[in-house]
N, C-alpha and C positions, 0 to 999 in steps of 0.2 A: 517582538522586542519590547522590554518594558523599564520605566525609570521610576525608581525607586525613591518616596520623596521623606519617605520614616520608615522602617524597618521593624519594628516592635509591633505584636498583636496585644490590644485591638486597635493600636494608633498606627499600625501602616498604609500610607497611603501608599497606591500604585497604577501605573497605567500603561497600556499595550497597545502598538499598532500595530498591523497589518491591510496587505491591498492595497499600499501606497506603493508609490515610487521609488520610496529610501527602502523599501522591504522586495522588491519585486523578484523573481527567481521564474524559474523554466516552468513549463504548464505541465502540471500533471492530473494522471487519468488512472484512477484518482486520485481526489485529491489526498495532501499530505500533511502531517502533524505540522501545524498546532491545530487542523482542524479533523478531523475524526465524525464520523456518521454516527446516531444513535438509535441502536434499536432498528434501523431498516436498511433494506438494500435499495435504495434511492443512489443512484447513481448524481455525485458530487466532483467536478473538476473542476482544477485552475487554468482557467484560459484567458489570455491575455493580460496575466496579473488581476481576473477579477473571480471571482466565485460562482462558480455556476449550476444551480440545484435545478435538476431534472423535473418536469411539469409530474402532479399526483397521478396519473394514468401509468408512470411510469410503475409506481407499487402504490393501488388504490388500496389497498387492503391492511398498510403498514401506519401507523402512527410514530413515525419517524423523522426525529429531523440532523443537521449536522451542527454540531458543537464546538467552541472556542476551545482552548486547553485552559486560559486562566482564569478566575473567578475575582471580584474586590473583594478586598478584606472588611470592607465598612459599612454600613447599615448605610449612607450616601453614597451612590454609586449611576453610575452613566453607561450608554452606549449608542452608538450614535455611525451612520455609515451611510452610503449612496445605495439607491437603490433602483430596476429596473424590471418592472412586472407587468403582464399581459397575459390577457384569458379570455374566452370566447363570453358571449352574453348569454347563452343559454342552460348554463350551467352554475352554482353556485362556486366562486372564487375567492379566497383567503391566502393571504401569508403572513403568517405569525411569527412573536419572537417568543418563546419561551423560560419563564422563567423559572431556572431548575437549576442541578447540579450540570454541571461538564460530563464529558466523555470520563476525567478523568479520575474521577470518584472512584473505588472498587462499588461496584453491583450496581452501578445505577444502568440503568436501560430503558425505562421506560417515561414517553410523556403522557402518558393520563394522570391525570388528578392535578394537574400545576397550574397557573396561570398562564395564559399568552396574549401579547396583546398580538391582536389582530388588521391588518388593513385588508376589510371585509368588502364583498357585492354581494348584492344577492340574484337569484335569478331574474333571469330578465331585465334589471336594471343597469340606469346609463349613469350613475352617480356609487360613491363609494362612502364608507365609515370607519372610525378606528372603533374597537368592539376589546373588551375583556371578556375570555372565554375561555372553557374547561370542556377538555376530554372527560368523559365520562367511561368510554371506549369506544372502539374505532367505528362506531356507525353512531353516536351520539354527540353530542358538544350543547353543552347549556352555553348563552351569554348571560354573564355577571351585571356588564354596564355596553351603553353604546354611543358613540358622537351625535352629534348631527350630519347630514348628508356632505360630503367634502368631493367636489371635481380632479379627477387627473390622475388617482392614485394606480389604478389600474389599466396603464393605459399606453404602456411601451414609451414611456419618457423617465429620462434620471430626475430623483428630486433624493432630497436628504433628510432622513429620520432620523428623530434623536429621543432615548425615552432618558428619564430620570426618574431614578427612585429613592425617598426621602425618610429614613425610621423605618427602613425592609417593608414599607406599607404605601407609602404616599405615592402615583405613579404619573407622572406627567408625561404627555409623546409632541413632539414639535414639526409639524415640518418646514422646511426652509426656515427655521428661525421663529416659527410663530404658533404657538402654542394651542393646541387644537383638542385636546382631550386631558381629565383628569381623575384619577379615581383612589382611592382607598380602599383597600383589599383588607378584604374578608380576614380575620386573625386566621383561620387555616391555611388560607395562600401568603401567608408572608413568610420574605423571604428570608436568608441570616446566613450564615456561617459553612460554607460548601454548599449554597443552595442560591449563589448568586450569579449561578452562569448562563448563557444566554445559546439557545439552541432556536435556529432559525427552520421554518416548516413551511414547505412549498406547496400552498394547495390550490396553486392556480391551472391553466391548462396550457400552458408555456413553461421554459427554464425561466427562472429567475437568475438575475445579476447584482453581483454585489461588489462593492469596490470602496477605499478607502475606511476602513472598519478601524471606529478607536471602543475602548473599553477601560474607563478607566473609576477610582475613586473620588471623590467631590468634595469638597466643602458645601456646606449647609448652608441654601440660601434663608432658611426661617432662623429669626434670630434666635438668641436663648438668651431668655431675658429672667434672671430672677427678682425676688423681692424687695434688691434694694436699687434696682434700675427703674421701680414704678414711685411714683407722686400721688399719695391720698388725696381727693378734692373733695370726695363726698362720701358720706355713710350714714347709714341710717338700720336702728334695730325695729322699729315701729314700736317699740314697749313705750305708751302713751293711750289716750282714753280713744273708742272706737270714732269713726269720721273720718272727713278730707283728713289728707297725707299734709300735705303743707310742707314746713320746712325745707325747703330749699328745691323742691320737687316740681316739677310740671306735667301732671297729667294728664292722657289725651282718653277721652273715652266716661262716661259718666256707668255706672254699677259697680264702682270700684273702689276700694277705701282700706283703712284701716278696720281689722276684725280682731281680738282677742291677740294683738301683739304681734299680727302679721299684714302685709297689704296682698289683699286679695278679690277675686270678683265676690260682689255682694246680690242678692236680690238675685231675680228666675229670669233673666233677659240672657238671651245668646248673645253673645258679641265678645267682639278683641278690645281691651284695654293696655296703656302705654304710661312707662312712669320712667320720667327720664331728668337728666343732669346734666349741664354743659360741662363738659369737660377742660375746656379753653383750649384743646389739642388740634392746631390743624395741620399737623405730618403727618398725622394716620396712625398714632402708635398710641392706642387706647388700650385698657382692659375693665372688665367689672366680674366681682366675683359676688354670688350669691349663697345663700343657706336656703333650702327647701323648708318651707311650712310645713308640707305636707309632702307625702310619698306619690309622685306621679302614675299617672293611666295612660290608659289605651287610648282614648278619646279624645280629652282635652291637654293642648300641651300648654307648657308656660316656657316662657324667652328671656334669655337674657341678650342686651341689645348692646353694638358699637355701632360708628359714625353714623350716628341719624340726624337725620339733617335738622336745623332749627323748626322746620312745621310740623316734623314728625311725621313726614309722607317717606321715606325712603330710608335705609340703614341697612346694618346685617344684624342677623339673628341666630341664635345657638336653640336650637327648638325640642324642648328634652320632651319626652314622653317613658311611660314604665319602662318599654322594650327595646329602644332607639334615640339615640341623638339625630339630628337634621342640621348642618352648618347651609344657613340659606342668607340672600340678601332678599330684603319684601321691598315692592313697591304699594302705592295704593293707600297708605296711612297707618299709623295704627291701631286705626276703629276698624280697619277691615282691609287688612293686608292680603298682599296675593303673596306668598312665598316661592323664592327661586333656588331652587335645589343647588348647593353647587356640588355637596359629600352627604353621607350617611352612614352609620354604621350601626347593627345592632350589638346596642347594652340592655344588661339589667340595673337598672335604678329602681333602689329603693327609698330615696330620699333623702338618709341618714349621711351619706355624703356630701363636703361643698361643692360646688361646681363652680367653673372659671371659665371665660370666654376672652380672648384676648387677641391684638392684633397691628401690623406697621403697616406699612402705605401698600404693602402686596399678599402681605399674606395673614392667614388666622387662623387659631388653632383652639381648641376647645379642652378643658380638663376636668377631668373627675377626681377625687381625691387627691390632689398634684402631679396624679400622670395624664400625660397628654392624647389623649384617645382620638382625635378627627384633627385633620389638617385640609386646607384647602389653600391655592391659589386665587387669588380676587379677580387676576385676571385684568385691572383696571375697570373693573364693572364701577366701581363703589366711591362716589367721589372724596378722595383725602382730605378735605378741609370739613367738612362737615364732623361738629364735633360733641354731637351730645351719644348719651349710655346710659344705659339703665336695666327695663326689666318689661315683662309681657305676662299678663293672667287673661284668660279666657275662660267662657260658657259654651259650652256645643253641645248640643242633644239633651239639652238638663243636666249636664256633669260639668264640673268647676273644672280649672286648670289647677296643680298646685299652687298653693298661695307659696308669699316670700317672707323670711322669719328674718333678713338681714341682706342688705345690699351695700355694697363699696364700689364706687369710682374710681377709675386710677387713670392718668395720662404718665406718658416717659416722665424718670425724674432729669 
């Protein structure tokens, strides 16, 4: 059943239940449209209004799983249901969800090559993790990313998964309410436009239960904020004689200064240096955009920085390097931060681009040229009220970090 809340592509929104109570009907064997098997003979029935996918022994040899019939139309899309799994300890155990087309695309049949997120064991263990992973084919699977260790998931009790995905890339998974994994998919596995449908895969050594199953389109919880929603507080070109930065600046870290009209590390010392601005912002809704000095390496990265705190021990960081961006929050200062991963993705930077880093009390997203390449969830890591931004040059191995040819501060206007 689904309610229709716009009707127009690409503004339709829409949403679908199923395995409720308002939906419930007679059990069948098999199961029956809206839900359809793909690619395997994996025996699927409805029993007791709930869905029930046969344990992998049933067809170990099949990469198959069973499919929804409807897809979202929107790049913000949800799915979300109860769930009920159990599998011996001696065996490696998974159930995935798939993200791919429907049954009901012409030619689609196969899951290799897609995303799935995972609620993974491994052998022999007593604890579980959510996992993003790829078929490669039916006796391989790379993992992409993985949780930390989560209690209960495999373990013959209902709990409720809920994933959200944000710009067909950004993927959050929840359970009961509380936010347990996050990742950014690869530009090859993202998803779009008949490729939003969600195919569930039993690789445990029990049936699986499912019950209550919503599937619907979302509103966007990261804002979208253009250029006249920001408040300039600070900018600086460095075009002035070489030396201390000054001018409204607060530096943490001594090799570091003005060089030929950029601020950047000076002198053959390894170390992290920090050039920051108070914002006056304490709701969490900062941005700073940079211009690159110089073309980024392998080696050494340079940072542009939100909410760091007034000592300059703690903030988040956008950590460019040639080949890769890193959206991380560092602890530890910024003479010698430890960085805390939260996304990643691989780019090519060549420098010649602006970069932008920007963000509200929960989330923050990173830009390259004014498209928005990495998103993350903060998660409440990162405390809101803290409100200085700025920028990060480094030495590591004898090689500089790019230096900065131009910084701007910005808080909500």
């Amino acid at each position: 059943m689904s309610t229709y809340l716009r009707r127009h592509w690409p503004l339709a929104w829409a949403g679908w239940r199923d395995l409720d109570s308002l939906h419930a009907r007679p059990d069948e064997n098999p199961v029956q449209k809206p839900w359809a098997r793909v690619n395997s003979n994996r025996p699927v029935q409805l029993v007791n209004n709930q869905l029930v996918i046969a344990d992998a022994l049933a067809t170990p040899f099949q990469v198959g799983g069973v499919s929804y019939e409807m897809m979202p139309f929107t790049p913000n899309y949800g799915c979300e249901f109860e769930i009920r799994i159990d599998g011996n300890i001696i065996q490696q155990q998974f159930f995935a969800m798939a993200l791919s087309s429907s049954w009901t695309k012409v030619g689609f049949s196969d899951l290799t090559e897609v995303p799935m997120i995972a609620v993974w064991r491994d052998v022999a263990s007593t604890t579980q993790n959510l996992r993003v992973i790829v078929y490669r084919n039916v006796a391989t699977i790379d993992t992409l990313a993985q949780s930390g260790s989560i209690n209960g998931l495999i373990n013959n009790n209902w709990y409720r998964i809920a994933m959200w995905v944000e710009r067909d890339r950004f993927v959050r998974v929840y359970i009961n309410n509380t936010l347990y994994f996050a990742y950014w998919l690869p530009a090859q596995y993202k998803t779009g436009l008949l490729r939003r449908g969600i195919n569930l895969l039993n690789q445990t050594t029990n049936p699986a239960y499912i019950r209550n199953f919503i599937l619907y389109d979302r509103k966007s919880d990261f804002p979208t904020m253009v250029a006249a929603d920001w408040a300039l507080q600070h900018s600086d070109d460095f075009s002035r004689a070489d030396g201390a930065v000054n001018g409204g600046w607060t530096q943490y870290g001594t090799a570091a200064g003005i060089v030929g009209g950029k601020w950047s590390s000076t002198g053959t010392t390894n170390g992290s240096r920090g050039l920051v601005s108070d914002t006056g912002a304490t709701d969490g809704r900062q941005r700073v955009e940079g211009v690159f000095g110089s073309a980024p390496n392998g080696t050494a990265d340079s940072s542009l920085l939100l909410r760091v705190s007034a000592d300059g021990s703690t903030g988040l960081a956008a950590n460019y390097y040639s080949g890769a961006i890193y959206l991380a929050r560092f602890t530890g200062g910024l003479t010698n931060p430890t960085m805390l991963d939260y996304q990643n993705t691989p780019i090519t930077l060549d420098g010649t681009q602006p970069a932008a880093f920007s963000c509200d009390a929960q989330h923050a997203w990173i830009e390259i040229g004014g498209q928005t390449v990495l998103m993350a969830d903060l998660n409440g890591a990162v405390p809101v009220a803290d409100s200085w931004a700025g920028a990060r040059v480094e030495r590591t191995s004898g090689v500089n970090s790019p230096s900065w040819d131009a910084l701007s501060v910005y808080r909500a206007a």
